[in-house]
mmCIF file of the N, C-alpha and C atoms, coordinates in Angstrom:
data_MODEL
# 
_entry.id   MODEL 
# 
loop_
_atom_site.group_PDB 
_atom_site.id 
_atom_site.type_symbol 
_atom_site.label_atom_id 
_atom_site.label_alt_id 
_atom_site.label_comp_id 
_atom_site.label_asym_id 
_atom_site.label_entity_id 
_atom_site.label_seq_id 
_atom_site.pdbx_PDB_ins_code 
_atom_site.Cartn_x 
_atom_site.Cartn_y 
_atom_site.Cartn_z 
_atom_site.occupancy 
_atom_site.B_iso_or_equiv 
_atom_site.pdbx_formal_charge 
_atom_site.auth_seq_id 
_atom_site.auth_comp_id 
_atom_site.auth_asym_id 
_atom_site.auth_atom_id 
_atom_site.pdbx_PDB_model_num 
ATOM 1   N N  . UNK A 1 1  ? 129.727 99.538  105.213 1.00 0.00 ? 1  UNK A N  1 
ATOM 2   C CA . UNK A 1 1  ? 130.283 100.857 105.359 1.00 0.00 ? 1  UNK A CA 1 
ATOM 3   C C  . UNK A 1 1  ? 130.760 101.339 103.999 1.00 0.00 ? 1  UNK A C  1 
ATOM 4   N N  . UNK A 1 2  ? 130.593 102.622 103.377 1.00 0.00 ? 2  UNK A N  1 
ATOM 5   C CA . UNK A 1 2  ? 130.743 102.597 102.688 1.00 0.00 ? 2  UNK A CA 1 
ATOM 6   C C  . UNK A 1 2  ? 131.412 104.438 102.850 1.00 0.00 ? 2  UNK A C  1 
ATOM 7   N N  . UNK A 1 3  ? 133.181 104.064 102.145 1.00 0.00 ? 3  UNK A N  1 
ATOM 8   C CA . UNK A 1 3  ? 133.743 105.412 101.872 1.00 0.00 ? 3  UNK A CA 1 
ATOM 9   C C  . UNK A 1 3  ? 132.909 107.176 101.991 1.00 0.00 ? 3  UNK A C  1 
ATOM 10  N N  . UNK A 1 4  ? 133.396 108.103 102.866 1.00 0.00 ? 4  UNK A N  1 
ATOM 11  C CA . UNK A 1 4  ? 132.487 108.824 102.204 1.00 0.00 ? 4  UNK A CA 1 
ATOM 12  C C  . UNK A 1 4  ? 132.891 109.340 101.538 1.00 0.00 ? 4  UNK A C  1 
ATOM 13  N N  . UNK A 1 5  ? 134.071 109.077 100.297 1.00 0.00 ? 5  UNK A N  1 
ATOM 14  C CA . UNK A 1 5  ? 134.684 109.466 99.087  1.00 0.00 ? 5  UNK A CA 1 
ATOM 15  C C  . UNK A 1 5  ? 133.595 108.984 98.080  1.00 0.00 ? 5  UNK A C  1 
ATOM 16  N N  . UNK A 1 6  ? 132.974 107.829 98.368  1.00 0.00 ? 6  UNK A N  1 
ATOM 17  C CA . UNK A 1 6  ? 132.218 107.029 97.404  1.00 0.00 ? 6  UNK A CA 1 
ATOM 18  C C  . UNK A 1 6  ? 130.503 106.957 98.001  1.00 0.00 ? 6  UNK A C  1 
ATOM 19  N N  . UNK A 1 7  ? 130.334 107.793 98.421  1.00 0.00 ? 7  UNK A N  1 
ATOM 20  C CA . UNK A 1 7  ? 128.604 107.969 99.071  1.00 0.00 ? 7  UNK A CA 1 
ATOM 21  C C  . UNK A 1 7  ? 128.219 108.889 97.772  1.00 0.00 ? 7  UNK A C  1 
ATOM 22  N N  . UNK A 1 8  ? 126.877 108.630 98.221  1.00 0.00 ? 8  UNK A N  1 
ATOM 23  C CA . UNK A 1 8  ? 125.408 109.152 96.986  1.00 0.00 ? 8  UNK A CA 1 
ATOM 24  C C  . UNK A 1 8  ? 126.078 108.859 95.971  1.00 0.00 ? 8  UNK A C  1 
ATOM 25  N N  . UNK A 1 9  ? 126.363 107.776 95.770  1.00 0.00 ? 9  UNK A N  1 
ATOM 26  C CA . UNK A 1 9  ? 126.467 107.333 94.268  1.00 0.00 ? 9  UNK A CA 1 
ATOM 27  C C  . UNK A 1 9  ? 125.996 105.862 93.798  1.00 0.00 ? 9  UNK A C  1 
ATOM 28  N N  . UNK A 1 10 ? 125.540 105.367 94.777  1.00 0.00 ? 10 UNK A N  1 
ATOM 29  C CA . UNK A 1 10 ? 124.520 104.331 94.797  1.00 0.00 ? 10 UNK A CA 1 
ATOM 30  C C  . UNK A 1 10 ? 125.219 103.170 95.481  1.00 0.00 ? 10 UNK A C  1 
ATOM 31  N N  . UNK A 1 11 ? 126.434 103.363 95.922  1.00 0.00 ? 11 UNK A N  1 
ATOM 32  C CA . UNK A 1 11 ? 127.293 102.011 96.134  1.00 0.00 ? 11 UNK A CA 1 
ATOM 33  C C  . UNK A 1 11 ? 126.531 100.878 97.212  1.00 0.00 ? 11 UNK A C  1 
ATOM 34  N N  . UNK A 1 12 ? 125.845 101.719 98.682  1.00 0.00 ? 12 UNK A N  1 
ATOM 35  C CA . UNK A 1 12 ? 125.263 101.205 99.585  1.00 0.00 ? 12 UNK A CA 1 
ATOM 36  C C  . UNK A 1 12 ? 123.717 100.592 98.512  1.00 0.00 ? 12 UNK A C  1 
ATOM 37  N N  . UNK A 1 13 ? 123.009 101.376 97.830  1.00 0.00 ? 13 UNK A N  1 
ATOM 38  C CA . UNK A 1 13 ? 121.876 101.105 97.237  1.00 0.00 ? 13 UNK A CA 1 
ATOM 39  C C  . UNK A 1 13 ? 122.246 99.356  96.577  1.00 0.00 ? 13 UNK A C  1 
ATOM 40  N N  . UNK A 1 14 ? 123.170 99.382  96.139  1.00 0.00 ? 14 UNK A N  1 
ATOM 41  C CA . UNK A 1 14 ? 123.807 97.723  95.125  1.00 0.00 ? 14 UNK A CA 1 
ATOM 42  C C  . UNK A 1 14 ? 124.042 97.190  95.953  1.00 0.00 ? 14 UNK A C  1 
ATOM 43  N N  . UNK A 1 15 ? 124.891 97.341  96.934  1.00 0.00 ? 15 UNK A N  1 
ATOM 44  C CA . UNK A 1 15 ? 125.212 96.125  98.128  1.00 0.00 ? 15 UNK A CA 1 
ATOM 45  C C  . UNK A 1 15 ? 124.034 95.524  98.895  1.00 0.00 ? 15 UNK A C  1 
ATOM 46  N N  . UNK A 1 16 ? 123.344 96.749  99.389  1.00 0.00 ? 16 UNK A N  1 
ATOM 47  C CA . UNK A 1 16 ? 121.740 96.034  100.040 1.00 0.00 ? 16 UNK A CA 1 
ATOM 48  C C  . UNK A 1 16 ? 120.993 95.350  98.709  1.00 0.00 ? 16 UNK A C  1 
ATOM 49  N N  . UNK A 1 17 ? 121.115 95.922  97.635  1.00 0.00 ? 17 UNK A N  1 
ATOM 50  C CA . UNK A 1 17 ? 120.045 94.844  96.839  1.00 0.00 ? 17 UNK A CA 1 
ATOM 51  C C  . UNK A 1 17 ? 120.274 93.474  96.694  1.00 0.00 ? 17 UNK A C  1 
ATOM 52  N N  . UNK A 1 18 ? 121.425 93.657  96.171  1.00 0.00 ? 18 UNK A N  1 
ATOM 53  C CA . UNK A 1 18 ? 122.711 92.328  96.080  1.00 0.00 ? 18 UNK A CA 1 
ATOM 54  C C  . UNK A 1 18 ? 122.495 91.422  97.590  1.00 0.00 ? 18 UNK A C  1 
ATOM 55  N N  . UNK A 1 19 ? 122.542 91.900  98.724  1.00 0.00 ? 19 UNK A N  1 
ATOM 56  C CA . UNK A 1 19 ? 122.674 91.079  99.627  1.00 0.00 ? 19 UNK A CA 1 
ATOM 57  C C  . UNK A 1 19 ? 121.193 90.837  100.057 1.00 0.00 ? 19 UNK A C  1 
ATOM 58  N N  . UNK A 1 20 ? 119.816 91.582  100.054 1.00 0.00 ? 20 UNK A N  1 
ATOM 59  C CA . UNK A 1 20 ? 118.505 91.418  99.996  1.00 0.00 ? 20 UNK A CA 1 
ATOM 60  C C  . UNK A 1 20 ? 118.090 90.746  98.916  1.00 0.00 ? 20 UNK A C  1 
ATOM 61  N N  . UNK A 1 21 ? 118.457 90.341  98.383  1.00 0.00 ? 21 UNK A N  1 
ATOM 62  C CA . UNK A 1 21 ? 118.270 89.087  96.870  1.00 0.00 ? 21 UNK A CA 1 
ATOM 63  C C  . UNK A 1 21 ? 118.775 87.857  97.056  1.00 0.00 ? 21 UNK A C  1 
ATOM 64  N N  . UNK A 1 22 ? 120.512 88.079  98.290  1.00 0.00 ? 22 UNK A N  1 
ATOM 65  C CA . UNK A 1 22 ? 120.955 86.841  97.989  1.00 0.00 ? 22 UNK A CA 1 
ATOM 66  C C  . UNK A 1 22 ? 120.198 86.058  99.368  1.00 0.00 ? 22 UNK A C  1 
ATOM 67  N N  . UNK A 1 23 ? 119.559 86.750  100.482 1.00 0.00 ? 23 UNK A N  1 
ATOM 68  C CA . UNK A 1 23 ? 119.051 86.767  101.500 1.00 0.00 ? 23 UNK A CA 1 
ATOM 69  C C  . UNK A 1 23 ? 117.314 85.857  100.810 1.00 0.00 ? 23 UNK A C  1 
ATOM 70  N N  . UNK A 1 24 ? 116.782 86.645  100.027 1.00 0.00 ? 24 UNK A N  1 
ATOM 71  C CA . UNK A 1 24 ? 115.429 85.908  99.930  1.00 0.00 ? 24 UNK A CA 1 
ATOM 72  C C  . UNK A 1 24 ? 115.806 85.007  98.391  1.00 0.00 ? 24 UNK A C  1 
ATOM 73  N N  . UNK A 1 25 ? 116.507 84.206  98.119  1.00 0.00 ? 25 UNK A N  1 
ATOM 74  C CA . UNK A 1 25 ? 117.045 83.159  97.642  1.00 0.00 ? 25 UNK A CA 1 
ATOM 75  C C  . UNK A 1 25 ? 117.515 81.652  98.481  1.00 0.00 ? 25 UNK A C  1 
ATOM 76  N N  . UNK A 1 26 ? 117.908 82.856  99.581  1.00 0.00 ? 26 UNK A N  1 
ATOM 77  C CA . UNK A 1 26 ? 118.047 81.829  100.670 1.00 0.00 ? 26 UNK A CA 1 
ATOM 78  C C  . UNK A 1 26 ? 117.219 81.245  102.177 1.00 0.00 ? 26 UNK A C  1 
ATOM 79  N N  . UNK A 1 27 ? 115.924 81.691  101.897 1.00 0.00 ? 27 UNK A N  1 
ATOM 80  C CA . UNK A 1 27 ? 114.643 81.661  102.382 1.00 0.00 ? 27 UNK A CA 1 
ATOM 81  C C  . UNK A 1 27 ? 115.043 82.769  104.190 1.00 0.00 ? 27 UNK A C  1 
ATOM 82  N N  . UNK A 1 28 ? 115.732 83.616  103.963 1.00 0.00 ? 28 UNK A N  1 
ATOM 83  C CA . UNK A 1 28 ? 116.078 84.841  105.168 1.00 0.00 ? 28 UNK A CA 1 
ATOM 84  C C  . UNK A 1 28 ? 114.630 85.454  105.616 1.00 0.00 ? 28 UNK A C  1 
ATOM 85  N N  . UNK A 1 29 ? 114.382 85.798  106.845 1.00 0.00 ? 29 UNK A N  1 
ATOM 86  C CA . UNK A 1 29 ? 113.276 86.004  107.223 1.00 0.00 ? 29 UNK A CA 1 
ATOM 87  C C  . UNK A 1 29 ? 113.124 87.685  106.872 1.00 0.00 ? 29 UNK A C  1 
ATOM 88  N N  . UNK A 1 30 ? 114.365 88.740  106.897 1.00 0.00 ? 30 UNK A N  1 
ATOM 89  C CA . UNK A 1 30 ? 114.434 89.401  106.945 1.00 0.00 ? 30 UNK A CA 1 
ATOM 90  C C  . UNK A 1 30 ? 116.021 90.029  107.373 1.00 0.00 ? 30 UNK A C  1 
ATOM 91  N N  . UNK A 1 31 ? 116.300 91.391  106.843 1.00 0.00 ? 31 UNK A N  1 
ATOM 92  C CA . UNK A 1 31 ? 117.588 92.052  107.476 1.00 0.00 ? 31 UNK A CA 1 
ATOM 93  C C  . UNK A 1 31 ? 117.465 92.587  108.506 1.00 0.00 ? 31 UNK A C  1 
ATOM 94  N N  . UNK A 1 32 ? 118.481 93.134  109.211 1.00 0.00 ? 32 UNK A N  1 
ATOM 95  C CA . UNK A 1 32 ? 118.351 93.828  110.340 1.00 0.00 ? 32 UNK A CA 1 
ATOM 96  C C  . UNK A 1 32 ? 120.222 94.514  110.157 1.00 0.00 ? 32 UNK A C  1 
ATOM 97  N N  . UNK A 1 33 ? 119.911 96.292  110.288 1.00 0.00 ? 33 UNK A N  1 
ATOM 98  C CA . UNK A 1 33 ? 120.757 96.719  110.502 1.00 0.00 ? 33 UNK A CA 1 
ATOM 99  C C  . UNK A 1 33 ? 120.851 97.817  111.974 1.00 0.00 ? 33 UNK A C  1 
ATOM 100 N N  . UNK A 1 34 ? 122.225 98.101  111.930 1.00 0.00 ? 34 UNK A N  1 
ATOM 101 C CA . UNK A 1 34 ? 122.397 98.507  113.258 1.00 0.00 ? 34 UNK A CA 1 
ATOM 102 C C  . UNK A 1 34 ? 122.750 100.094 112.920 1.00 0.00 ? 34 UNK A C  1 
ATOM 103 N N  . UNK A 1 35 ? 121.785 101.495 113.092 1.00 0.00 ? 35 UNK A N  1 
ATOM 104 C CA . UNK A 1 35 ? 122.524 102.453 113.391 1.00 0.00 ? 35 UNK A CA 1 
ATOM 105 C C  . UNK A 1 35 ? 122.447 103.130 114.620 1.00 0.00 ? 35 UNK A C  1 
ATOM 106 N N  . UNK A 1 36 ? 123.434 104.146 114.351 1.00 0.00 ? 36 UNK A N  1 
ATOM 107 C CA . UNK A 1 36 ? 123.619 104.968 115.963 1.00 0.00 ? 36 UNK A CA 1 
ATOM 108 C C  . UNK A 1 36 ? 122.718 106.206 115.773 1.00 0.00 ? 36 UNK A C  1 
ATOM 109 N N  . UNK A 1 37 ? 121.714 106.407 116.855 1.00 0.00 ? 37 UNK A N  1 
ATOM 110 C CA . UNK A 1 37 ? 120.168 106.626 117.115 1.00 0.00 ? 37 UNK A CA 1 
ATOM 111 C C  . UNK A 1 37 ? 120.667 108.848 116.256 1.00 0.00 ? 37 UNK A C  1 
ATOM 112 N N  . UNK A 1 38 ? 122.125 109.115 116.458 1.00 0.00 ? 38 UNK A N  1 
ATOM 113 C CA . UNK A 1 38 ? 122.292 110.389 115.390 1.00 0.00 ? 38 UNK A CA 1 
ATOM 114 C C  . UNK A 1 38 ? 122.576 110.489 114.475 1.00 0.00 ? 38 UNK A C  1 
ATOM 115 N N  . UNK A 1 39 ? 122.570 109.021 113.797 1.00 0.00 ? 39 UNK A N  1 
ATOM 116 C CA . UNK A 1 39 ? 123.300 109.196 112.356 1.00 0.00 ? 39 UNK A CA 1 
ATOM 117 C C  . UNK A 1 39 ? 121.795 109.039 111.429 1.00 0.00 ? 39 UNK A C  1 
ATOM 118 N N  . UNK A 1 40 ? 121.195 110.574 111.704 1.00 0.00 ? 40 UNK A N  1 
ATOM 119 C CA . UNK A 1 40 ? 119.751 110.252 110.632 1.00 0.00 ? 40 UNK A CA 1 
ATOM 120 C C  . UNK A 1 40 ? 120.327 109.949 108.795 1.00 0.00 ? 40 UNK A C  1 
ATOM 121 N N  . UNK A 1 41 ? 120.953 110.696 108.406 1.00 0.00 ? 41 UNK A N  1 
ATOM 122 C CA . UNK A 1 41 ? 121.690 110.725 107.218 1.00 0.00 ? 41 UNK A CA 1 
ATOM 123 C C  . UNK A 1 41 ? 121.193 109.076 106.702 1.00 0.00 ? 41 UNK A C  1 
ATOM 124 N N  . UNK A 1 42 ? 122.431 108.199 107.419 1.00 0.00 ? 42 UNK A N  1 
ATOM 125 C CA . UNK A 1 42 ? 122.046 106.951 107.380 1.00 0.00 ? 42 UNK A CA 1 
ATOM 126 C C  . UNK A 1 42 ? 120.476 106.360 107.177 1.00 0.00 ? 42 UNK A C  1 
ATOM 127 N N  . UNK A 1 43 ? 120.196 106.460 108.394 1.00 0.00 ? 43 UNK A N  1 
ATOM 128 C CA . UNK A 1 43 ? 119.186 106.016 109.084 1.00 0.00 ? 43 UNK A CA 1 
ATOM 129 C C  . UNK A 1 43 ? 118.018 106.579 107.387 1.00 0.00 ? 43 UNK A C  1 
ATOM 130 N N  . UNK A 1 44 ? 117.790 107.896 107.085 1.00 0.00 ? 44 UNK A N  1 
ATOM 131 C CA . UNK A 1 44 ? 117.124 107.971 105.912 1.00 0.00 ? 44 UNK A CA 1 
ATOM 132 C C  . UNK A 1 44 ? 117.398 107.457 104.478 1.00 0.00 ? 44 UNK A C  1 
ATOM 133 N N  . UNK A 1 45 ? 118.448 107.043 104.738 1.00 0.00 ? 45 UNK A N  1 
ATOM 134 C CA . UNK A 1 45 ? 119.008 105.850 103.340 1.00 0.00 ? 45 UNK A CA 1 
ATOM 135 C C  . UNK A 1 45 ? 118.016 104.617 103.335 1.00 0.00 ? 45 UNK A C  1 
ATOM 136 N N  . UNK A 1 46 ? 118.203 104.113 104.770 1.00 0.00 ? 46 UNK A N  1 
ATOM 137 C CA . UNK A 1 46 ? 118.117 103.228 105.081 1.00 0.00 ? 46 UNK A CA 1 
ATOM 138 C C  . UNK A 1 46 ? 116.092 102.990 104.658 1.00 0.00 ? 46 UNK A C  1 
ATOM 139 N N  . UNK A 1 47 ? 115.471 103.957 105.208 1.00 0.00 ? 47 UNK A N  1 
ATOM 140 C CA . UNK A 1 47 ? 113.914 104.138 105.078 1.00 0.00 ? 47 UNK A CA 1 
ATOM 141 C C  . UNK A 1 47 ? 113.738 104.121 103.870 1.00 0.00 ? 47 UNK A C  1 
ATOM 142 N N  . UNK A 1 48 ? 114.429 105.345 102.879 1.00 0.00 ? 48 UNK A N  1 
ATOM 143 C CA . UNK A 1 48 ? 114.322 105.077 101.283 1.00 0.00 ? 48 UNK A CA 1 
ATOM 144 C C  . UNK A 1 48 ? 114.042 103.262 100.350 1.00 0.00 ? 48 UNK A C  1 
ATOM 145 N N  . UNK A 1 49 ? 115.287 102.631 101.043 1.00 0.00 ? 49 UNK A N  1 
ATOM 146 C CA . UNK A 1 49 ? 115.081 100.988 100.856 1.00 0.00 ? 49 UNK A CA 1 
ATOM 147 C C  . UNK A 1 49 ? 114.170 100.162 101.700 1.00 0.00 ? 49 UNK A C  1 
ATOM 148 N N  . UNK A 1 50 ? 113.178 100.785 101.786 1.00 0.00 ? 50 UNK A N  1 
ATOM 149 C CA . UNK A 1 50 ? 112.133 99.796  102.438 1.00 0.00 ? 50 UNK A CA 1 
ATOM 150 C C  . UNK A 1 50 ? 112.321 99.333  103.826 1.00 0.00 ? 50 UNK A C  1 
ATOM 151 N N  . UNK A 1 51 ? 113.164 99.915  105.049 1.00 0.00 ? 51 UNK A N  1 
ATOM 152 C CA . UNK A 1 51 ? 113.566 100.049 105.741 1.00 0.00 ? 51 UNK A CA 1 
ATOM 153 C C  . UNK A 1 51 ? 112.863 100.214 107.118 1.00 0.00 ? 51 UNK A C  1 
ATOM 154 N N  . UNK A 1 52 ? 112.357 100.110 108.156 1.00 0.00 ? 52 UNK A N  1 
ATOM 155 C CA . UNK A 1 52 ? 112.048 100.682 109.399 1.00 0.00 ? 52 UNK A CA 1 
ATOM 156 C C  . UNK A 1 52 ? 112.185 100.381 110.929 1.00 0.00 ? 52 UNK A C  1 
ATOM 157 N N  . UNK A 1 53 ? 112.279 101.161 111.343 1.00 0.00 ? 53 UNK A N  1 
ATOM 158 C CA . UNK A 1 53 ? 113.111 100.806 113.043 1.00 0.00 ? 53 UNK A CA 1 
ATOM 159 C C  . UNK A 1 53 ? 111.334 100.987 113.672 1.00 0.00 ? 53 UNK A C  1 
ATOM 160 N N  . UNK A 1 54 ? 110.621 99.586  113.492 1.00 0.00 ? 54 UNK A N  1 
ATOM 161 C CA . UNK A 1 54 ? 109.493 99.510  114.399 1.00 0.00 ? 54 UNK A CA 1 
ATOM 162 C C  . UNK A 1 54 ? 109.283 98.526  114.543 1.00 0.00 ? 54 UNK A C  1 
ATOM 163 N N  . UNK A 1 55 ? 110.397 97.483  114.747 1.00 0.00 ? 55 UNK A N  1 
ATOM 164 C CA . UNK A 1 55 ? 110.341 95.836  115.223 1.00 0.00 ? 55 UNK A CA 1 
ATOM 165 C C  . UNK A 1 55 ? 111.167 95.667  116.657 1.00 0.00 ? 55 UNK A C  1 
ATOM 166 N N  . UNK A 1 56 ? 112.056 96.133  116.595 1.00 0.00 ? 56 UNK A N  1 
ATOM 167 C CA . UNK A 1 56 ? 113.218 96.502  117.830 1.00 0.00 ? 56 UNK A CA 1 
ATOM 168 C C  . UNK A 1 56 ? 113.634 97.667  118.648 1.00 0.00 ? 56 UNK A C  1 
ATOM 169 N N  . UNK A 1 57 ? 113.959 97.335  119.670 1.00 0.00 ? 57 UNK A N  1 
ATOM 170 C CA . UNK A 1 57 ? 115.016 99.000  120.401 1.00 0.00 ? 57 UNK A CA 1 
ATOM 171 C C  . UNK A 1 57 ? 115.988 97.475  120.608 1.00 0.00 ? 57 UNK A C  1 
ATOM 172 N N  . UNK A 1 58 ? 117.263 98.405  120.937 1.00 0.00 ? 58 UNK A N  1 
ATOM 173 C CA . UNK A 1 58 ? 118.371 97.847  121.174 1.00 0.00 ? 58 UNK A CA 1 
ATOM 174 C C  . UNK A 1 58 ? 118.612 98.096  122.531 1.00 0.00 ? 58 UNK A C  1 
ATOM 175 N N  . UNK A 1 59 ? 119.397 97.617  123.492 1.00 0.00 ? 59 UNK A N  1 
ATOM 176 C CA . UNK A 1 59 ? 119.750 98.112  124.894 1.00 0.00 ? 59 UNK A CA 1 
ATOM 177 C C  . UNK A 1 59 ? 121.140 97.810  125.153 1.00 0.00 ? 59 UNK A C  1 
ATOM 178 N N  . UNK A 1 60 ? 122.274 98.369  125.297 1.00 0.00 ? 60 UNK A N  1 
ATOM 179 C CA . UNK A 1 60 ? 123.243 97.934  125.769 1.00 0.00 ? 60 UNK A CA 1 
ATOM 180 C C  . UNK A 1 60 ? 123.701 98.402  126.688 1.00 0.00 ? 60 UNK A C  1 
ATOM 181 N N  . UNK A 1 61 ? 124.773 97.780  127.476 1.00 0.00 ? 61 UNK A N  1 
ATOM 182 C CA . UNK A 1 61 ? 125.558 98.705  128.910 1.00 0.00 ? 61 UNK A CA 1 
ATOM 183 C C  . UNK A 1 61 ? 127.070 98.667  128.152 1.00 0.00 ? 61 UNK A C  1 
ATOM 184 N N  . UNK A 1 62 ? 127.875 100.038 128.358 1.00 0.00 ? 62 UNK A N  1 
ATOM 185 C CA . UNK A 1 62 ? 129.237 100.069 127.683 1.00 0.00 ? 62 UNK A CA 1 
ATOM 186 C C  . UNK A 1 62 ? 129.942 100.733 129.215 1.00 0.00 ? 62 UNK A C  1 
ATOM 187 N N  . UNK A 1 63 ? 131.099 99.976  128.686 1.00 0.00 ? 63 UNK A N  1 
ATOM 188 C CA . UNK A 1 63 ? 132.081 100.434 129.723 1.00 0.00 ? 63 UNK A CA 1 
ATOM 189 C C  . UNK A 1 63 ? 132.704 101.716 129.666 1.00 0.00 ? 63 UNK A C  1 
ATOM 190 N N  . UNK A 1 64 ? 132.630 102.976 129.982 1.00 0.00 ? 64 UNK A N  1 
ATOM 191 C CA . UNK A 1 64 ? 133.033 103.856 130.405 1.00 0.00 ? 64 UNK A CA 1 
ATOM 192 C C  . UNK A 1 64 ? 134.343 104.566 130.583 1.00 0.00 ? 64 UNK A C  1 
# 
């Protein structure tokens, strides 16, 4: 998560590299992040970094 005092300024861009480096160092098959299906904003960050929601759907039941 990252401030939105401190967005578009690359902070999320360094943390995913940083943690996608320390991930295939450590023989990781792959990331997987979680957004909420209206937060495109995100969600197009996310595509920019090599990113895509065409391995999974998610399903949950929430209590009400």
């Amino acid at each position: 998560y990252v401030l939105p005092d401190f967005r578009q300024q690359g902070v999320f861009k360094a943390m995913f590299r940083f943690v996608k480096d320390e991930a295939l160092k450590n023989g990781a098959a792959g990331l997987r992040l979680y957004v909420e299906k209206n937060n495109i904003t995100a969600q197009k960050t996310y595509e920019r970094l090599g990113m895509n929601d065409k391995h999974y759907s998610m399903f949950e039941w929430l209590k009400e």
